[in-house]
KEGU-573685 format. One record per residue (C-alpha): residue in three letters; x, y, z. Coordinates in steps of 0.5 Angstrom, whole numbers, plus 500, padded with zeros to 3 digits. Example, Ala and Ser with C-alpha at 12.3 -4.5 7.8 and 13.67 -1.06 7.14 Angstrom:
ALA525491516
SER527498514
This chain:
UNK175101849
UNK169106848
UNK164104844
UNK164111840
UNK171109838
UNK169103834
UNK171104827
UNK169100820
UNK173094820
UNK175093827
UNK173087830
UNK167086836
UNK166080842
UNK160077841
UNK161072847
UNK162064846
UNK154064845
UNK151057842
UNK159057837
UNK163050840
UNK168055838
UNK170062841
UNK174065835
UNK166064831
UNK165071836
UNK169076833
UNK164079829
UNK166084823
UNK163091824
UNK161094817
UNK157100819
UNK158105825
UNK152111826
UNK149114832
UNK142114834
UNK138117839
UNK145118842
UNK147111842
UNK152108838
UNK150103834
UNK154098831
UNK152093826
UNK155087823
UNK154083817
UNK151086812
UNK144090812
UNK140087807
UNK142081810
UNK143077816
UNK147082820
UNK148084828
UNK146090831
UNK149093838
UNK146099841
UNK152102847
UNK153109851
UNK158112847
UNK162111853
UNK161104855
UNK166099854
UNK167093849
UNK172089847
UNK175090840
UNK181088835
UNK183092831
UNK188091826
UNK193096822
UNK192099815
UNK196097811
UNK201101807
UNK200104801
């Protein structure tokens, strides 16, 4: 999907990089913003270790997104 509709919660590929397991590179987005018109996604948490992915809106990324659960 396009980098400008990754939302919360939805779930990016970071590659294998370094991890013996691939699973270990679905990384969980917690903040989307835009910036000098990127996106940028930030994994983790911002006081903390956390990810930073800067895309053209229209760039492509892998994404899962899981469905929100009934009220």
């Amino acid at each position: 999907m396009a980098a400008s509709e990754v939302r919360v919660d939805d779930h990016i590929y970071n590659g294998t990089g370094t991890n013996a397991h691939p699973t270990f590179a679905w990384e969980t987005v917690t903040e989307v913003r835009i910036e000098d018109g990127l996106m940028l996604l930030i994994t983790g948490n911002l006081k903390g270790l956390h990810g930073e992915f800067w895309l053209e809106p229209e760039e492509q990324i892998v994404v899962m997104r899981y469905p929100k659960p009934n009220a």
